[in-house]
C-alpha positions as CSV (number, residue, x, y, z in Angstrom):
1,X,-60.1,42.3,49.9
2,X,-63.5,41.3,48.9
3,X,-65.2,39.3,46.1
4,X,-66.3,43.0,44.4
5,X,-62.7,43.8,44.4
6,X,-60.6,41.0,43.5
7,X,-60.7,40.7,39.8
8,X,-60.7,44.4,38.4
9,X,-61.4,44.5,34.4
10,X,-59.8,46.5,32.1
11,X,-62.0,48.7,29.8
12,X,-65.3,49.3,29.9
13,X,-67.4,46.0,29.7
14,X,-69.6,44.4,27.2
15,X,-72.8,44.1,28.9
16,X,-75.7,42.7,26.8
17,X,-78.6,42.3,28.2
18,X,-81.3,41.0,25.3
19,X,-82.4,37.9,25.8
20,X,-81.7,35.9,22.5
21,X,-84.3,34.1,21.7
22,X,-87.2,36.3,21.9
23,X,-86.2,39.8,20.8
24,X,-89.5,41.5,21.2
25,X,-88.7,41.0,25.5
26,X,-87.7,44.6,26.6
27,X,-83.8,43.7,27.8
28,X,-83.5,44.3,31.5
29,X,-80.8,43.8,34.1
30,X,-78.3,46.1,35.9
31,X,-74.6,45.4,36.3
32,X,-71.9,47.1,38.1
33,X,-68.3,46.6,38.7
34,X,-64.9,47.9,39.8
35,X,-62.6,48.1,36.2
36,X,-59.5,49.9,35.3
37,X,-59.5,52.8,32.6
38,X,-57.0,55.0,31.0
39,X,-55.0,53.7,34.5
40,X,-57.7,55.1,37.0
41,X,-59.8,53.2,38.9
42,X,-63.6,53.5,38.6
43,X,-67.0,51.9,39.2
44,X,-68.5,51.2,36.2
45,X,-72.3,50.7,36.0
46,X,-75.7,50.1,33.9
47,X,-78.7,50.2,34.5
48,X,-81.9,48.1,33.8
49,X,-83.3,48.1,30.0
50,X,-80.6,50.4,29.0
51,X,-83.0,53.4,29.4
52,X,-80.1,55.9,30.3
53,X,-76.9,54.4,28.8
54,X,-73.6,53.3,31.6
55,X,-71.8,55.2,33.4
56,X,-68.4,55.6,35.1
57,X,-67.1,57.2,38.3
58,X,-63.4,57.2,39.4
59,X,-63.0,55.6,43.2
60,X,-59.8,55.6,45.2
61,X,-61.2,52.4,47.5
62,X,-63.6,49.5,47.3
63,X,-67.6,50.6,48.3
64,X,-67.4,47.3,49.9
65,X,-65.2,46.5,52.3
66,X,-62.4,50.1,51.6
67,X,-59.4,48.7,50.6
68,X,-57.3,51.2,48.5
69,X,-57.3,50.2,45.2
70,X,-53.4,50.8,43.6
């Protein structure tokens, strides 16, 4: 087990990536994590200044280091 894969979320996450105290910065930043939905597990990703939205795709093991995820 690896760092990527020992805490897997539930849901998809809340990623926000506008910095707060100047609005008119253009956000930017890229996320991506293993997280359980509707009881299937899946790599969950963004990517940076939201320019195409997140996306999801269902995995069986970790990228990382391939232990089966139950």
């Amino acid at each position: 087990m690896c760092k990527f894969c020992e805490n897997i979320g539930i849901g998809f996450p809340d990623w926000n990536f506008l910095p707060e105290e100047d609005s008119d910065i253009v956000p930017s930043g890229i996320k991506i994590e293993i997280r359980k939905i509707t009881d299937n597990n899946a790599l969950v990703f963004t990517n940076s200044a939201g320019e195409y939205g997140a996306g999801a795709l269902n995995i069986n093991y970790c990228p990382i280091c391939g232990r089966k995820l139950v």
